[in-house]
SEVEX-613376 format. One line per field, with one value per atom (N, C-alpha, C, O): atom name; residue number from 1; residue in three letters; x, y, z. Coordinates in nm, 4 decimals. Layout:
% SEVEX-613376
atom	[CA|...]
n	[NUM|...]
res	[ALA|...]
east	[X|...]
north	[Y|...]
up	[Z|...]
END
This chain:
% SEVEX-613376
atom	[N|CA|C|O|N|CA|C|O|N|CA|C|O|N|CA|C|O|N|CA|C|O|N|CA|C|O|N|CA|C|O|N|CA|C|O|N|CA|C|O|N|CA|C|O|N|CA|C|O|N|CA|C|O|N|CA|C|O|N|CA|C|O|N|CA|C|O|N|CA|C|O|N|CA|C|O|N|CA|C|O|N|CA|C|O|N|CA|C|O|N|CA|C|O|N|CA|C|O|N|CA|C|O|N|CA|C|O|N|CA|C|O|N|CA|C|O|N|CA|C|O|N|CA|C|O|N|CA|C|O|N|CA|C|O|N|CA|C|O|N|CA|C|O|N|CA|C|O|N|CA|C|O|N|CA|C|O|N|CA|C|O|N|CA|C|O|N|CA|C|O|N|CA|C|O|N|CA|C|O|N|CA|C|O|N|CA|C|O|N|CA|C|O|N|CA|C|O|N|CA|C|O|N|CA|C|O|N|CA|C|O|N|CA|C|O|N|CA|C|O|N|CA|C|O|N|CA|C|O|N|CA|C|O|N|CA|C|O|N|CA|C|O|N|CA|C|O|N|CA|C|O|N|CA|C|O|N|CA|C|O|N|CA|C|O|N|CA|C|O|N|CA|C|O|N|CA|C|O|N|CA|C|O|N|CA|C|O|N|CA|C|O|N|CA|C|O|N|CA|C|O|N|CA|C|O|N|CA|C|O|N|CA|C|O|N|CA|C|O|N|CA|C|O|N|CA|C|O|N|CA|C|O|N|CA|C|O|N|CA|C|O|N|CA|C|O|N|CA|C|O|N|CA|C|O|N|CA|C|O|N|CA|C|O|N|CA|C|O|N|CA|C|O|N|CA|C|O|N|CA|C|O|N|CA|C|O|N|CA|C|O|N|CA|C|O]
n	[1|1|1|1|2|2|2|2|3|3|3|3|4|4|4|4|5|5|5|5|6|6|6|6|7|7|7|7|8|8|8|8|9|9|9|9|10|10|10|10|11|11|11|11|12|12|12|12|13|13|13|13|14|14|14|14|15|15|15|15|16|16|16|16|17|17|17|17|18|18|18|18|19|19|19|19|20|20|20|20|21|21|21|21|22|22|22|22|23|23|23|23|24|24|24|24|25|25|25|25|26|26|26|26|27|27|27|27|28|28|28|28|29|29|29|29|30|30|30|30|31|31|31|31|32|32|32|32|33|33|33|33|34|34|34|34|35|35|35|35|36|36|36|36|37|37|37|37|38|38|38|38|39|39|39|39|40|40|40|40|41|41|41|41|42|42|42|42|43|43|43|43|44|44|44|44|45|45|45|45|46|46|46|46|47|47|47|47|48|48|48|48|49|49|49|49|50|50|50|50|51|51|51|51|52|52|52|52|53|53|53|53|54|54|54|54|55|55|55|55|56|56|56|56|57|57|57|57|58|58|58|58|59|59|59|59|60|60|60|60|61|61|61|61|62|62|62|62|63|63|63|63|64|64|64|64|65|65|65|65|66|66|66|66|67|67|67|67|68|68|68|68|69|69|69|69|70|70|70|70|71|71|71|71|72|72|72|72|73|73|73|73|74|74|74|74|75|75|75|75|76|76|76|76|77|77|77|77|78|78|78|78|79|79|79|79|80|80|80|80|81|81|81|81|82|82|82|82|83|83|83|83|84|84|84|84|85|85|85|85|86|86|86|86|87|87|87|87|88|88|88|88]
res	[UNK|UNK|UNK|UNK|UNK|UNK|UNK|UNK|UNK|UNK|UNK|UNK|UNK|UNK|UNK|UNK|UNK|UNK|UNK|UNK|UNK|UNK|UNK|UNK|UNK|UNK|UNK|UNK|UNK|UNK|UNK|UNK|UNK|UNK|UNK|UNK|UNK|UNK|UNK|UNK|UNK|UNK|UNK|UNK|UNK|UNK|UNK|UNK|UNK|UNK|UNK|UNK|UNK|UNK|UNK|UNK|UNK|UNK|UNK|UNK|UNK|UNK|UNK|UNK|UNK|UNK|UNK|UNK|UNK|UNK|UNK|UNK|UNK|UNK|UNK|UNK|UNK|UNK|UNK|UNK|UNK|UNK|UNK|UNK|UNK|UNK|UNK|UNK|UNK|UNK|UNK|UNK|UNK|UNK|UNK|UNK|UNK|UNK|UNK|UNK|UNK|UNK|UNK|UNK|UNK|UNK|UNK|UNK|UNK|UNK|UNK|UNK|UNK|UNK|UNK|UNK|UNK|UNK|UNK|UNK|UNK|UNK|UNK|UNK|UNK|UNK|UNK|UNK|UNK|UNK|UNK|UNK|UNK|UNK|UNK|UNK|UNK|UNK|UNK|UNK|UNK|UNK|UNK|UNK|UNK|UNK|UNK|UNK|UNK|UNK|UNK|UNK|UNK|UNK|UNK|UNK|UNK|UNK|UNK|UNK|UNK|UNK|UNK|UNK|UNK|UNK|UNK|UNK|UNK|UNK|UNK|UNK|UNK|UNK|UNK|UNK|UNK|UNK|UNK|UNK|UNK|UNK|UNK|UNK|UNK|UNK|UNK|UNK|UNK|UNK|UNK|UNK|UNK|UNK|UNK|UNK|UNK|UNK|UNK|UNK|UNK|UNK|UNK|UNK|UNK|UNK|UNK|UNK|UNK|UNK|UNK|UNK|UNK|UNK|UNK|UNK|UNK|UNK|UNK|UNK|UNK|UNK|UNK|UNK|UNK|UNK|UNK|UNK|UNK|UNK|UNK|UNK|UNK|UNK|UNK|UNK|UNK|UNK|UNK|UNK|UNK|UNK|UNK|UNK|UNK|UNK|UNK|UNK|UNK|UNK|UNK|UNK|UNK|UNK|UNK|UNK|UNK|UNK|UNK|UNK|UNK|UNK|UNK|UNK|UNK|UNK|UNK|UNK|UNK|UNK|UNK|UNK|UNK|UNK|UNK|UNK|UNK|UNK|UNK|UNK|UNK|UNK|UNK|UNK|UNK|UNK|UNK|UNK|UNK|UNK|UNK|UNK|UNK|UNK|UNK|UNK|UNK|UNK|UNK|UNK|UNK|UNK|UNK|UNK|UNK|UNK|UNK|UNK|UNK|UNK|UNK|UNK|UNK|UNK|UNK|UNK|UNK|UNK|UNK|UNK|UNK|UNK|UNK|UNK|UNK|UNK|UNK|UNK|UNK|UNK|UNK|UNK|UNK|UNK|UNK|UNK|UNK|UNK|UNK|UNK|UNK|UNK|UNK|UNK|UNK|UNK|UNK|UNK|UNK|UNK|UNK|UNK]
east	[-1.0036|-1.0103|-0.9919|-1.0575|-0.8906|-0.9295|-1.0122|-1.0186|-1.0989|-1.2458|-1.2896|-1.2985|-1.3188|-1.4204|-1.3389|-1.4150|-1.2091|-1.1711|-1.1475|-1.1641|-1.1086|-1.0142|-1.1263|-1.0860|-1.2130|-1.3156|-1.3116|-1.3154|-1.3035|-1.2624|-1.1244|-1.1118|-1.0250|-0.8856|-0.8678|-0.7586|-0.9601|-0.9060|-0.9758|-0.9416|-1.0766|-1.1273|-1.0350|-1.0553|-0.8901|-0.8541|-0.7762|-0.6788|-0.7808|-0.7082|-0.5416|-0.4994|-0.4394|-0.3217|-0.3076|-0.4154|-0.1972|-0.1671|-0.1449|-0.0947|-0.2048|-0.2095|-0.0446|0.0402|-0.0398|0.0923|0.0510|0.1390|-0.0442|-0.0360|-0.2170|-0.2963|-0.2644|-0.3877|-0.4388|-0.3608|-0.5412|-0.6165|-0.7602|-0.8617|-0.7217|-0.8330|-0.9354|-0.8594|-1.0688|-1.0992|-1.1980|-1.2450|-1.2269|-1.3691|-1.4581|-1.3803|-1.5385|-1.6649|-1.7299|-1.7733|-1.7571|-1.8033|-1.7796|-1.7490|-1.8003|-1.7813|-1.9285|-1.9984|-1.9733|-2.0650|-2.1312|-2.0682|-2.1973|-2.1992|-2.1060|-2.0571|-2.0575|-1.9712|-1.9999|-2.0464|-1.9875|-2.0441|-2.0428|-1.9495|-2.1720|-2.1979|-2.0540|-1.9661|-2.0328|-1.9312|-1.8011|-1.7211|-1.7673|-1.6562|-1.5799|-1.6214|-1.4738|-1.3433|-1.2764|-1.2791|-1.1769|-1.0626|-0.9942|-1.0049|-0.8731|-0.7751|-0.6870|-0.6512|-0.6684|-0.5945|-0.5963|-0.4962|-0.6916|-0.7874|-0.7518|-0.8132|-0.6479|-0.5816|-0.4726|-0.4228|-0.3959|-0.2697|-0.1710|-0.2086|-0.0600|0.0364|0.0454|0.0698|0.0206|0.0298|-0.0868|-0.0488|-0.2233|-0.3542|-0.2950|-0.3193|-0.2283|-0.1876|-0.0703|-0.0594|0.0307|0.0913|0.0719|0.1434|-0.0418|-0.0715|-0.2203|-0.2635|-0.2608|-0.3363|-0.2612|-0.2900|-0.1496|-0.0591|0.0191|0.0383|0.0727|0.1202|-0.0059|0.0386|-0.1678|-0.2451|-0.2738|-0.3087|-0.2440|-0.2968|-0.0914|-0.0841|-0.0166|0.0937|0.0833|0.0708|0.0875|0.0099|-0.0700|-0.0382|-0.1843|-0.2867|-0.2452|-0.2727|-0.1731|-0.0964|-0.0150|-0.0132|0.0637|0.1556|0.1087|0.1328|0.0160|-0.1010|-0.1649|-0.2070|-0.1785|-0.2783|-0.1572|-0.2012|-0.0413|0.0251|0.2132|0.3192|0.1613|0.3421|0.4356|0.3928|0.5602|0.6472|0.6910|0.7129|0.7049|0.7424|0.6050|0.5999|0.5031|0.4075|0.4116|0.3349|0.5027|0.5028|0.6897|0.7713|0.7128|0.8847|0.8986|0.8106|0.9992|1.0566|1.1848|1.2583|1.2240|1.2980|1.4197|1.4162|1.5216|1.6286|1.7200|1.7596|1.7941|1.8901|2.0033|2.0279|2.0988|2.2268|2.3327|2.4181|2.3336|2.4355|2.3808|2.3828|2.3069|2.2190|2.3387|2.2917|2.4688|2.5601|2.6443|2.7657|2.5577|2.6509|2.6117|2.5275|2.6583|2.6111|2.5514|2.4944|2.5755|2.4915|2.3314|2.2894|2.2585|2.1164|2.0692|1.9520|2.1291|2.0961|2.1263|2.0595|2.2393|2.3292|2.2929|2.3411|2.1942|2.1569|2.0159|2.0031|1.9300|1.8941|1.8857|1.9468|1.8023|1.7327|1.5593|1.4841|1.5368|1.3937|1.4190|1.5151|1.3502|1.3746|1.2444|1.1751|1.2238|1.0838|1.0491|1.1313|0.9192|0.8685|0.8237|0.7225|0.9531|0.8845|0.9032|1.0103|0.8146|0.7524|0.8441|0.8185]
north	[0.6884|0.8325|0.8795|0.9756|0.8051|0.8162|0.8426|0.9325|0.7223|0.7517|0.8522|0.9425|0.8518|0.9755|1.1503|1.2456|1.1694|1.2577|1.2734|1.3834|1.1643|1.1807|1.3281|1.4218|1.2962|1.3629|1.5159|1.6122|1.5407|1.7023|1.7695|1.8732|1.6718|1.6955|1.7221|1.7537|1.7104|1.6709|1.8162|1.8804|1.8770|2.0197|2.1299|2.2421|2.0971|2.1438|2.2324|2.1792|2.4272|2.4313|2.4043|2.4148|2.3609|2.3685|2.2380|2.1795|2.1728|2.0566|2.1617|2.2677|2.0715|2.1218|2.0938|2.0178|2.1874|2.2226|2.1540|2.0724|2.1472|2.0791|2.0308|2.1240|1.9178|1.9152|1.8735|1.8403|1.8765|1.8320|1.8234|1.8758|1.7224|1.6273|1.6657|1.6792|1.6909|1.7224|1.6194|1.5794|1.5727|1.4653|1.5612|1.6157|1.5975|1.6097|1.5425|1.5994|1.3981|1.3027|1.2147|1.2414|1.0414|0.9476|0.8486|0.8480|0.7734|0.7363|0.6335|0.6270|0.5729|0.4422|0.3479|0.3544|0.2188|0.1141|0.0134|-0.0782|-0.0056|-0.1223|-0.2794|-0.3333|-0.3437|-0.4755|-0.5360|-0.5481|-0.5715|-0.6852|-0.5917|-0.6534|-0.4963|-0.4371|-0.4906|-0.5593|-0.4656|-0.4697|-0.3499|-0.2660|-0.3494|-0.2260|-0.2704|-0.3869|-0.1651|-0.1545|-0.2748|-0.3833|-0.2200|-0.3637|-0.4365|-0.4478|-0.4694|-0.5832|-0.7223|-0.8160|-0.7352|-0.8783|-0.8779|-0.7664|-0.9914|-1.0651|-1.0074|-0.9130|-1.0426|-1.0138|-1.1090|-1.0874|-1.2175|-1.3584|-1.3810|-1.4280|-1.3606|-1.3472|-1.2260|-1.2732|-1.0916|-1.0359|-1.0763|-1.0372|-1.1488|-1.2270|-1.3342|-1.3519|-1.4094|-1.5077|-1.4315|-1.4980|-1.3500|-1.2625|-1.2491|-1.2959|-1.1692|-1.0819|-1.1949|-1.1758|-1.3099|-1.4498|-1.5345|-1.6334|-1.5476|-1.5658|-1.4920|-1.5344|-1.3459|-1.2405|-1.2670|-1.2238|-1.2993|-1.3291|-1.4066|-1.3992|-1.5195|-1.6238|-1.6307|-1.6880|-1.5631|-1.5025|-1.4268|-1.4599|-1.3120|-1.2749|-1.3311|-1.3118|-1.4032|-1.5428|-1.5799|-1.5483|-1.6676|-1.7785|-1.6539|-1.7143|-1.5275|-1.4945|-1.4072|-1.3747|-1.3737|-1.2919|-1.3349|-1.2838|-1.4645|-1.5395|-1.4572|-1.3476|-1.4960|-1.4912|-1.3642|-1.3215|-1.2845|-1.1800|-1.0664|-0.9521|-1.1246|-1.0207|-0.9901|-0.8978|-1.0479|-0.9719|-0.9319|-1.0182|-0.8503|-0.7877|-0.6970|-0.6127|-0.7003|-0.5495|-0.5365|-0.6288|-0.3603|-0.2805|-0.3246|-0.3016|-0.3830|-0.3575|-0.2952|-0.3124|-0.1821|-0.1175|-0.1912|-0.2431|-0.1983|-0.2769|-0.1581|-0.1595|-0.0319|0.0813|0.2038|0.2633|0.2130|0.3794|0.4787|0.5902|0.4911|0.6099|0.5867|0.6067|0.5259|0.4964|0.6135|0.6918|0.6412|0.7686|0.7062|0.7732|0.5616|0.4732|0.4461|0.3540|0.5420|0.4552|0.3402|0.3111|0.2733|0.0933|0.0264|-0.0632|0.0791|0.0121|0.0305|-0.0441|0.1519|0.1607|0.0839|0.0986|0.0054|-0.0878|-0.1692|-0.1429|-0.3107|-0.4103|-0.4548|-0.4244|-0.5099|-0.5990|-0.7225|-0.7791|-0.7819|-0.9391|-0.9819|-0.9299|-1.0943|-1.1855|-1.1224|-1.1376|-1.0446|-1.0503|-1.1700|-1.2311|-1.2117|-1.3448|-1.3300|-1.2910|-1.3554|-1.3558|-1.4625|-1.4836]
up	[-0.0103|-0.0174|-0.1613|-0.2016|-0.2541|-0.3727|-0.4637|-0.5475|-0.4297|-0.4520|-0.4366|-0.5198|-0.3432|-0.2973|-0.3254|-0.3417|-0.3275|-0.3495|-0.4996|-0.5524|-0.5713|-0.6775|-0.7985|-0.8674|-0.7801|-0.9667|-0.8957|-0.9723|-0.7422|-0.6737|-0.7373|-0.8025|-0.6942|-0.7395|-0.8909|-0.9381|-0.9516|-1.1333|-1.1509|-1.2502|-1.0572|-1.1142|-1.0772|-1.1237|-0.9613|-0.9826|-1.0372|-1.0905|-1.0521|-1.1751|-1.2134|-1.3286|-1.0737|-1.1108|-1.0304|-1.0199|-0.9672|-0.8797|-0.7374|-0.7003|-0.7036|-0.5527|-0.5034|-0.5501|-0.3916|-0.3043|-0.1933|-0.1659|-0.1126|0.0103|0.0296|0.0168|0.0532|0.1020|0.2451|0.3344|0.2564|0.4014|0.4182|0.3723|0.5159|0.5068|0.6259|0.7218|0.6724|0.7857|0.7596|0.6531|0.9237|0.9349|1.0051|1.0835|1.0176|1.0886|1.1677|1.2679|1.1468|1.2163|1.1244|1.0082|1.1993|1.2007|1.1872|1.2886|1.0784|1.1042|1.1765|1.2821|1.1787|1.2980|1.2612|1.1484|1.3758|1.3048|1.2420|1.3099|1.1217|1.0779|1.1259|1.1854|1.0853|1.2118|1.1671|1.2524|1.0409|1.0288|1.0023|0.9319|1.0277|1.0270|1.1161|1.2095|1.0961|1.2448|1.2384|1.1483|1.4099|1.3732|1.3051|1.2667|1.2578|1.1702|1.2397|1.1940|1.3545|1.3800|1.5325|1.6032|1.5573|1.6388|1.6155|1.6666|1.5348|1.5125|1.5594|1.5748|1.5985|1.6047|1.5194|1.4499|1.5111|1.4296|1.3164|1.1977|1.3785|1.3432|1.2489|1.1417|1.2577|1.1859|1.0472|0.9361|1.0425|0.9190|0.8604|0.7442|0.9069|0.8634|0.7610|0.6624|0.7987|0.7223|0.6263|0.5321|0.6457|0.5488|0.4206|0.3105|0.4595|0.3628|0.3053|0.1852|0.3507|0.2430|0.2104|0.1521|0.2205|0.1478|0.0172|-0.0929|0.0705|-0.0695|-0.1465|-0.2616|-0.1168|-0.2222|-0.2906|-0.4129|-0.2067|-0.2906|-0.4099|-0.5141|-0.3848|-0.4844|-0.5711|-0.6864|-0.5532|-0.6647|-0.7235|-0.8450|-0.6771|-0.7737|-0.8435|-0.9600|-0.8100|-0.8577|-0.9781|-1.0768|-0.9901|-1.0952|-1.1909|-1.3011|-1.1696|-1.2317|-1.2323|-1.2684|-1.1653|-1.1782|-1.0888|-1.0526|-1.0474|-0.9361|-0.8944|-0.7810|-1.0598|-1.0252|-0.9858|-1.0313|-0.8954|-0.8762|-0.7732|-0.7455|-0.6533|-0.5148|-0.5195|-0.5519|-0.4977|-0.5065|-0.4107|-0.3935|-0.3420|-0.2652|-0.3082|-0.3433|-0.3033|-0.2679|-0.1832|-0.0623|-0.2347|-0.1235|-0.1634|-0.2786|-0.0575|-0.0776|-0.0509|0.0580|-0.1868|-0.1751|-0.1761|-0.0875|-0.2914|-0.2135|-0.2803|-0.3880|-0.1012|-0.1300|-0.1542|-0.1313|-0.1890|-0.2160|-0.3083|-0.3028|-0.4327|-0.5253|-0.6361|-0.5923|-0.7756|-0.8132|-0.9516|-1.0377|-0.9576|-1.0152|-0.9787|-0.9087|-1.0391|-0.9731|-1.0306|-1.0065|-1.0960|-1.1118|-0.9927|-0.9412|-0.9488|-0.8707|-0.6869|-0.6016|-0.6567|-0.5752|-0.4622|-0.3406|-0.5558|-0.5137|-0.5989|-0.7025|-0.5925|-0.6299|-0.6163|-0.5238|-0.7003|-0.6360|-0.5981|-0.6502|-0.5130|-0.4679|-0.4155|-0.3281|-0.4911|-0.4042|-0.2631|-0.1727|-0.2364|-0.0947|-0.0555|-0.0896|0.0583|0.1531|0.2773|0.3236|0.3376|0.4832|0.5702|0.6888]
END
């Protein structure tokens, strides 16, 4: 949607406050398309640690990381989370 929206958004003259999106229609489905999620759990599972992988492999260890909250009420925001290896 980026795409297709982003060069609309940049004419606008201030930042937008709220947007929306309307479809009209839907076009046919494409032959080799799939649904969003017509798979297993187990089939995006091993998707999403193939594509880590891949990012490892092209940008080294620290290219897949999450967010953990160690103390969301501290008044330290260093101290309120961490990053740590995303592993599956």
């Amino acid at each position: 949607m980026r795409l297709a929206l982003g060069q609309r958004l940049q004419l606008l003259p201030s930042p937008a406050e709220s947007l929306r999106l309307a479809v009209d229609r839907f076009g046919p489905p494409h032959a080799g398309g799939r649904a969003l999620f017509d798979d297993g759990a187990a089939q995006r599972q091993a998707r999403l640690r193939e594509a880590i992988r891949q990012a490892r492999a092209v940008a080294g260890p620290e290219a897949a990381l999450r967010v953990l909250a160690i103390d969301p009420d501290s008044r330290v925001p260093e101290r309120r989370t961490v990053l740590t290896p995303f592993e599956l």
